[in-house]
N, C-alpha and C positions, 0 to 999 in steps of 0.2 A: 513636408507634409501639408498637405491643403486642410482648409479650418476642418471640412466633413472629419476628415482623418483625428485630428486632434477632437475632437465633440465624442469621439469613440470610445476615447479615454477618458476626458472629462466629464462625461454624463454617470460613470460609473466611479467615477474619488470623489471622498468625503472631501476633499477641502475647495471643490467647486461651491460658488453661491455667484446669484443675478447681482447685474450691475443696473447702474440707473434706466439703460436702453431693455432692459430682460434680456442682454445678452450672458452667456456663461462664461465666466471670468475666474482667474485661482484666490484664493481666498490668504492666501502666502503672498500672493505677490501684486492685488488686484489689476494684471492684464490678462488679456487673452492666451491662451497657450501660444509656445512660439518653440518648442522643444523640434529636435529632428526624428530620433527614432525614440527615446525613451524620456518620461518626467523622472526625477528624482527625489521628487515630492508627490508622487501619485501611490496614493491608500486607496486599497478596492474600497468598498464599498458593499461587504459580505450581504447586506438585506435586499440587494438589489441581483446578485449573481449566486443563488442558491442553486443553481444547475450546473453551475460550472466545475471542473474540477476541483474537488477537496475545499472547496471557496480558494482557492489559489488560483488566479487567472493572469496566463500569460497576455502580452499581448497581440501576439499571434492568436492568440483565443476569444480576448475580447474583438477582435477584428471581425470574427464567423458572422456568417450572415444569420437569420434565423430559420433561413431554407436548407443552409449546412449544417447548421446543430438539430436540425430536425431529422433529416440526414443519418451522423454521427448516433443521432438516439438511437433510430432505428436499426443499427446493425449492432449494436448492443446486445448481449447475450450473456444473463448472468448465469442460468441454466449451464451453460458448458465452461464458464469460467469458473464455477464451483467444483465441479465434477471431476477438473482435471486436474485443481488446486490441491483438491483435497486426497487425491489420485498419488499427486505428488507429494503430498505434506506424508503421505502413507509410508510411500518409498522412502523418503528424504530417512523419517525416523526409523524405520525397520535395520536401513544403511547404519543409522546413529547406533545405533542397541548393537550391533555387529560391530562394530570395529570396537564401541567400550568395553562390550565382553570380550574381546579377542585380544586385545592389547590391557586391560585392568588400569583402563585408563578413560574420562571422559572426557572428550575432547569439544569444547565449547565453541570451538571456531565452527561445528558442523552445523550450529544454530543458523550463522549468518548465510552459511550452503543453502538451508532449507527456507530461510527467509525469502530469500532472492529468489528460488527456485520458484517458491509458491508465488510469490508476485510478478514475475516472467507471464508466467503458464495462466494466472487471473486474466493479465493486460493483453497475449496473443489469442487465450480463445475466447474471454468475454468483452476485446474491443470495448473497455469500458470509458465510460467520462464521468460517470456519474458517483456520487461519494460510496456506496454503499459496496460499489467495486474495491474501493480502497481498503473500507472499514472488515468488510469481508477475509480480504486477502491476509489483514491483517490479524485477524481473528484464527482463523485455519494454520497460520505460521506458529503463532505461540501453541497453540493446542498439537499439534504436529510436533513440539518442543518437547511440550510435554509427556505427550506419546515415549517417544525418544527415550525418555528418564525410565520411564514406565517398561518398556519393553528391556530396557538395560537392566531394571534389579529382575523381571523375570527370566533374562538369559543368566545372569548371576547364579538364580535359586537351583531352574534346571542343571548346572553347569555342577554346582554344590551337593544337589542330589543325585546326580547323575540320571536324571529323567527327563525327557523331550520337553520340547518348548507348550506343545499344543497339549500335554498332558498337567504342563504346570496351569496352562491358561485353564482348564478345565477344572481342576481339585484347588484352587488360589482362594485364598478367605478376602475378596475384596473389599470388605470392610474394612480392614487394615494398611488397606492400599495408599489411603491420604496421608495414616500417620505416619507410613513408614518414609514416604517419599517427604514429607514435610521434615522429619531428622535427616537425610540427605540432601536439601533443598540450602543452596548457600546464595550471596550476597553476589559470588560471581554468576551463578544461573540466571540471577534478575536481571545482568547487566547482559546478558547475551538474548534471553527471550526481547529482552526490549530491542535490542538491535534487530532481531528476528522478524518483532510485530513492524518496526517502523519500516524493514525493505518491504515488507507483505504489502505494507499501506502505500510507499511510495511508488514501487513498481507493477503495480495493479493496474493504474493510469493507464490507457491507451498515448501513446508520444505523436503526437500532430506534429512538432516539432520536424523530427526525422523523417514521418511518412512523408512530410512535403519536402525536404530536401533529398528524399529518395528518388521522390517521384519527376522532381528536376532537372536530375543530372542521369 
């Protein structure tokens, strides 16, 4: 890697400081960078890369010029990466509620289905980089979770009373609807919404990664 290359990385870690010349030097080792593909000792520098992914920056990432992340912004779309999240996080739960009433069983693994699902469908149609894709995706996966629980005691109730779905949703005293779910709400749901929220958040991301070695071979 030539110095340029290395200053790409160093200008954005905390453990860079000037040397007697005002050259930028590591502050672990006081020389110059001398690494080949990666530092081992390179800490972003989250105050300085607020645009970047999740403040997580590869370095493929830190690499973009500012004509490519300018780029990248612009084909961003949170508009339809909502729309189809939330599109999905629908389906996902509707699916959820159907197999727990059909089987009288809930099945927690369909969190991590719908986690993933929603953050696929965030990252392919809102081409995101930006945090709010993430924090999004992962928003709509838990809530979509919770859906899930919700549409499960109303398939239950109609099932018990022998009356339609859209007839319970209609005559349902929802004021009762937190308490009832909060005495069904256990210790393993929290462990599965959270697996939910964090694929929603991590697979939100648009993968630069991949699109460039797609686009190579």
């Amino acid at each position: 890697m030539t110095r340029e290359q290395h200053l790409v990385f160093c200008e954005k870690c905390t453990n860079k400081k000037m040397d007697d010349a005002s050259e930028i030097v590591c502050k672990i080792t006081d020389e110059k960078a001398n690494f080949v593909h990666e530092c081992k000792d390179f800490t972003i520098d989250t105050s300085m890369t607020d645009n970047f992914i999740g403040n997580t920056v590869s370095f493929d990432e830190l690499a973009l010029s500012e004509k490519e992340l300018l780029k990248l912004k612009e084909e961003q779309n949170l508009k339809n990466g909502l729309a189809g999240s939330i599109l999905v996080g629908l389906i996902g739960s509707v699916v959820w509620a159907a197999i727990t009433v059909a089987t009288n069983y809930q099945i927690g693994y369909m969190a991590i289905a719908i986690g993933a699902g929603v953050g696929y469908t965030m990252r392919y149609l809102g081409k995101g980089i930006d945090q709010i894709f993430g924090i999004s995706g992962a928003i709509i996966a838990v809530l979509s979770c919770l859906l899930g629980n919700f549409f499960s005691l109303v398939g239950f109730y109609a099932q018990g009373e022998g009356v339609g779905i859209f007839e319970t949703l209609n005559t349902i005293d929802y004021s009762l609807v937190p308490g009832v779910m909060s005495e069904t709400f256990s210790m393993m749901d929290l462990f599965f919404y959270g697996i939910a929220g964090y694929e929603g958040y991590k697979f939100a991301f648009r993968n630069l990664a991949d699109e460039a070695e797609a686009s190579s071979s």
